[in-house]
C-alpha positions as CSV (number, residue, x, y, z in Angstrom):
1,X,29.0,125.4,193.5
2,X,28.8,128.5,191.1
3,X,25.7,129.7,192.9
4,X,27.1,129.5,195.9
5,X,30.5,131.9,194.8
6,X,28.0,134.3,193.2
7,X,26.1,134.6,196.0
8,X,29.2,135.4,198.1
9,X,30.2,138.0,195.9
10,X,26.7,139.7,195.6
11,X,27.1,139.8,199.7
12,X,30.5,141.5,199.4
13,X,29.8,144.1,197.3
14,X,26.8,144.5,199.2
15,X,28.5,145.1,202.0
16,X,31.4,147.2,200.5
17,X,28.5,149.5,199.5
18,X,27.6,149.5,202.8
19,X,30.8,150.5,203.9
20,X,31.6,153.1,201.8
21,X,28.2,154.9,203.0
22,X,29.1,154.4,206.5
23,X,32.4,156.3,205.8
24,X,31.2,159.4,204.2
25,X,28.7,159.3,206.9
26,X,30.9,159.0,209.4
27,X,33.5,162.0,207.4
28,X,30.4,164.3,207.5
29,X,30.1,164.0,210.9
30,X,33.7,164.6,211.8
31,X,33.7,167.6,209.4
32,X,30.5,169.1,211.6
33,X,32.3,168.1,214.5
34,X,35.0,170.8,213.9
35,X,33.0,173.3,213.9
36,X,31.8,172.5,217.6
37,X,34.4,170.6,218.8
38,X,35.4,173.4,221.6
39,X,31.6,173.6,222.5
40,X,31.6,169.5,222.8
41,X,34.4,169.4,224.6
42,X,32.8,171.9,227.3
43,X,30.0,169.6,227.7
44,X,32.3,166.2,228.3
45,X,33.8,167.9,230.9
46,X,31.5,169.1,232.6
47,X,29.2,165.9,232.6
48,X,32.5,164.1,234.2
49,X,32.7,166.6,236.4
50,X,29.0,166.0,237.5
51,X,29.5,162.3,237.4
52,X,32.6,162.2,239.8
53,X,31.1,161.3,243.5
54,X,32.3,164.0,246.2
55,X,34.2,162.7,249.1
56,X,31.6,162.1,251.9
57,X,32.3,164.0,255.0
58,X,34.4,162.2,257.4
59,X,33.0,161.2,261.1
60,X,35.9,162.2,264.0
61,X,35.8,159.8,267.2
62,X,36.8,161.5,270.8
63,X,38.0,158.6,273.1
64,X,36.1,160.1,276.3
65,X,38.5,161.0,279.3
66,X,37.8,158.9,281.9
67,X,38.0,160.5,285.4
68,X,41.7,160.2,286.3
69,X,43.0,163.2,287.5
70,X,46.7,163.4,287.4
């Protein structure tokens, strides 16, 4: 049974490792995000704003007059 909790804590300090690399990672990223957050922001909008479908234009329907005169 020993191996067994060993093994389990090899995998979870394996994987807190893991995780603490996947943070700073993730910090660096956010601190070079800063710097071009405006610039990112630009971009998302405009890519929704290319993404949103424009109204298609709408087809009008005369009723014909018919031939009744007054």
């Amino acid at each position: 049974m020993s191996v067994f909790v060993v093994r389990a804590f090899v995998r979870l300090r394996e994987m807190l490792a893991n995780n603490r690399k996947l943070a700073g990672k993730i910090d660096e990223l956010e601190s070079r995000l800063d710097t071009h957050d405006s610039a990112i922001q630009d971009l998302i909008e405009a890519i929704k704003e290319l993404m949103t479908p424009e109204d298609p234009p709408r087809k009008t329907y005369r009723i014909p007059a018919s031939g009744r005169e007054g």
